[in-house]
C-alpha positions in Angstrom: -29.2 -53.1 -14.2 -30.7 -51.5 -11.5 -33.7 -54.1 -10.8 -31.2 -56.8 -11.3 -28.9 -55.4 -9.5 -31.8 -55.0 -6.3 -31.9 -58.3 -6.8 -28.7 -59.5 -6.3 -28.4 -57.5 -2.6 -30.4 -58.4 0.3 -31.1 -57.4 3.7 -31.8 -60.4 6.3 -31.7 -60.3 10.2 -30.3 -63.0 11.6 -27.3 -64.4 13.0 -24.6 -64.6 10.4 -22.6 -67.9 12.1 -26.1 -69.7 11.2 -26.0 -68.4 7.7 -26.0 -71.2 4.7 -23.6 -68.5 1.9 -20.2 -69.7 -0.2 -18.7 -67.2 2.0 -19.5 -65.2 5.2 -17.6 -62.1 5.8 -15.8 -61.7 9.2 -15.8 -58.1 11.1 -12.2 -58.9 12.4 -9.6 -56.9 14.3 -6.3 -56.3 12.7 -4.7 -59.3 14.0 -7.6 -62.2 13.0 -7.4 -63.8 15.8 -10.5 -63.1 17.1 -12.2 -60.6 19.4 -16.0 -59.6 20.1 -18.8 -59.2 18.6 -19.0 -61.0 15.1 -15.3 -61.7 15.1 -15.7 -63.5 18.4 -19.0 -65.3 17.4 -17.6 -66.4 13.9 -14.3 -67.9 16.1 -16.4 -69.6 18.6 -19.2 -71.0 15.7 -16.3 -71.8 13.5 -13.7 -73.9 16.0 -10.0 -73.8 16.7 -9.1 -74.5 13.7 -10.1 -71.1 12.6 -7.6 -69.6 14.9 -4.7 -71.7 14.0 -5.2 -70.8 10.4 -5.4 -67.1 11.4 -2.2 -67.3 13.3 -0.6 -68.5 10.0 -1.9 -65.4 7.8 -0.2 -62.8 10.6 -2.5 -60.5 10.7 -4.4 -58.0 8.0 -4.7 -54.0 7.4 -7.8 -51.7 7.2 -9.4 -51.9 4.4 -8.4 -55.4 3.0 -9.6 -58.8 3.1 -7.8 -62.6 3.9 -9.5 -66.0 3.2 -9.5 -68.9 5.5 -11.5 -72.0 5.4 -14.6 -72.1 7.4 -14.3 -75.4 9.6 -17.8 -75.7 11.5 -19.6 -72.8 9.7 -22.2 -73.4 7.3 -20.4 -72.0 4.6 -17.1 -72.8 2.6 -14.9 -69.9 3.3 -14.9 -66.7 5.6 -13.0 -63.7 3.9 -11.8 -61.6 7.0 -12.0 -57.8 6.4 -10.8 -55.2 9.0 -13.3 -51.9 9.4 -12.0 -48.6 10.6 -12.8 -47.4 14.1 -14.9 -44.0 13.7 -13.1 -41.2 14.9 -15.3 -38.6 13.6 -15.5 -39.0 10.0 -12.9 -36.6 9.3 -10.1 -38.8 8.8 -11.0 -41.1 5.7 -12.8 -43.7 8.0 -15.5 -43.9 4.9 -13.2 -44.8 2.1 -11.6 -47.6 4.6 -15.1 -49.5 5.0 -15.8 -49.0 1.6 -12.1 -50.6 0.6 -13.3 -53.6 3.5 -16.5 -54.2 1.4 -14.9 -54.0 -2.2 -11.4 -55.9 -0.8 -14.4 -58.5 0.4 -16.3 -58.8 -2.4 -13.3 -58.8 -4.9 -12.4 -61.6 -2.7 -15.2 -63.7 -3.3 -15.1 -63.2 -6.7 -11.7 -64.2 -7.2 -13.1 -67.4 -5.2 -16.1 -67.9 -7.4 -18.8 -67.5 -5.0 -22.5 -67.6 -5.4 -23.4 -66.2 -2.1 -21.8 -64.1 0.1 -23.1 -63.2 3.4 -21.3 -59.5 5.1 -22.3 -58.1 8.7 -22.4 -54.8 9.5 -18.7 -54.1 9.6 -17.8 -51.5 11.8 -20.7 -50.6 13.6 -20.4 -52.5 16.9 -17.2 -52.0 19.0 -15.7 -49.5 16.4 -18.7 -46.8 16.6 -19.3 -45.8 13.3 -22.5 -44.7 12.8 -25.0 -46.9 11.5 -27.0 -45.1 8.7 -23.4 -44.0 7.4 -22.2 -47.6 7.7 -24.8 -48.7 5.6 -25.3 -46.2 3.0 -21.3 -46.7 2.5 -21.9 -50.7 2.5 -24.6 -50.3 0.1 -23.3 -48.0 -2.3 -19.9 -50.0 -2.3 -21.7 -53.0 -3.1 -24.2 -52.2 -5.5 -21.2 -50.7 -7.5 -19.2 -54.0 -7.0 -22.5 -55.6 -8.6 -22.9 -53.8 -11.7 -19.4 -54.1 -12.9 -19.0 -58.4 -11.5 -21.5 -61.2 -11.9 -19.9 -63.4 -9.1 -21.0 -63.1 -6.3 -24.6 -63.6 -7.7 -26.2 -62.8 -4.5 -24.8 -60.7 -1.7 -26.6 -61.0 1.7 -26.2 -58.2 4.6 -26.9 -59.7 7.6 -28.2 -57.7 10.7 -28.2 -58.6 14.0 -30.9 -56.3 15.6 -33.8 -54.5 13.9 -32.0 -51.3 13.9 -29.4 -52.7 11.4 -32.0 -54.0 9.4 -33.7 -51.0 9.0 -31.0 -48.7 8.1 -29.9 -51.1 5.8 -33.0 -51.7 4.1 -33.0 -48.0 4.1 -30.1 -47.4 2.2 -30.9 -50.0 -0.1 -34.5 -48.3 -1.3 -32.0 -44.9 -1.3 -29.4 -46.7 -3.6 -32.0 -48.2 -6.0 -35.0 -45.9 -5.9 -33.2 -42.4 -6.1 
């Protein structure tokens, strides 16, 4: 499972409101209704009618994921997941991302997806580190992966080069070790 599951789980820089996936995973705030970083870029890419869909779900917890449509995005559906805000690691900030990721990516599979596309949640405005971030959203996933075969390909999409590293760091760590 381990090659096959490598497979499945790549690392691509890019811009994840240009992405072509099923599904693209939104970094949101706890009320969806938009914000900065990839929450605001995924409003903005995506149209009002994002936002007046939000508006109707009222809001979502750490930890777990809604659906919406994806209106002007290149992709069928976003799954909003809410990160936690690092506070120091000491107060069970790691097993909320993990619960985004898996509440994600139970998500898509409950929506058939092929592809699904994830940013770096929690690493912008909510400062969690990102080597932690994504040794947590790797592990998370890859574990998702060998117990589901939808989705059958999960992207993680990094803005910068620094992203990109770390994750393709922790990937060679999950798969390699």
């Amino acid at each position: 499972m381990t090659e096959s599951g490598r497979r499945r789980l790549s690392v691509v820089q890019g811009d994840i409101t240009t992405i072509e996936a099923d599904a693209v995973v939104n970094a949101a705030n706890s009320s969806l209704l938009g914000g900065d970083g990839v929450d605001g870029a995924i409003h903005r890419a995506a149209g009002p009618g994002l936002l007046e869909e939000c508006r109707r779900i009222g809001g979502c917890p750490v930890g777990e994921a809604r659906t919406t449509g994806a209106y002007r995005l290149r992709a069928r559906w976003v799954i909003h997941t809410v990160g936690p805000v690092w506070k120091g690691g000491g107060i069970g900030e790691e097993a909320l991302l993990r619960s985004a990721y898996g509440s994600s990516l139970a998500e898509a599979a409950r929506l058939g997806t092929d592809t699904v596309a994830f940013p770096a949640i929690s690493t912008g405005a909510y400062g969690y580190p990102l080597a932690k971030a994504a040794a947590a959203a790797v592990d998370e996933t890859a574990s998702f992966l060998e117990d589901s075969e939808v989705p059958r390909k999960v992207l993680m999409v990094c803005w910068g080069e620094a992203a990109k590293r770390e994750f393709c760091r922790a990937v060679d760590e999950r798969y390699n070790s």
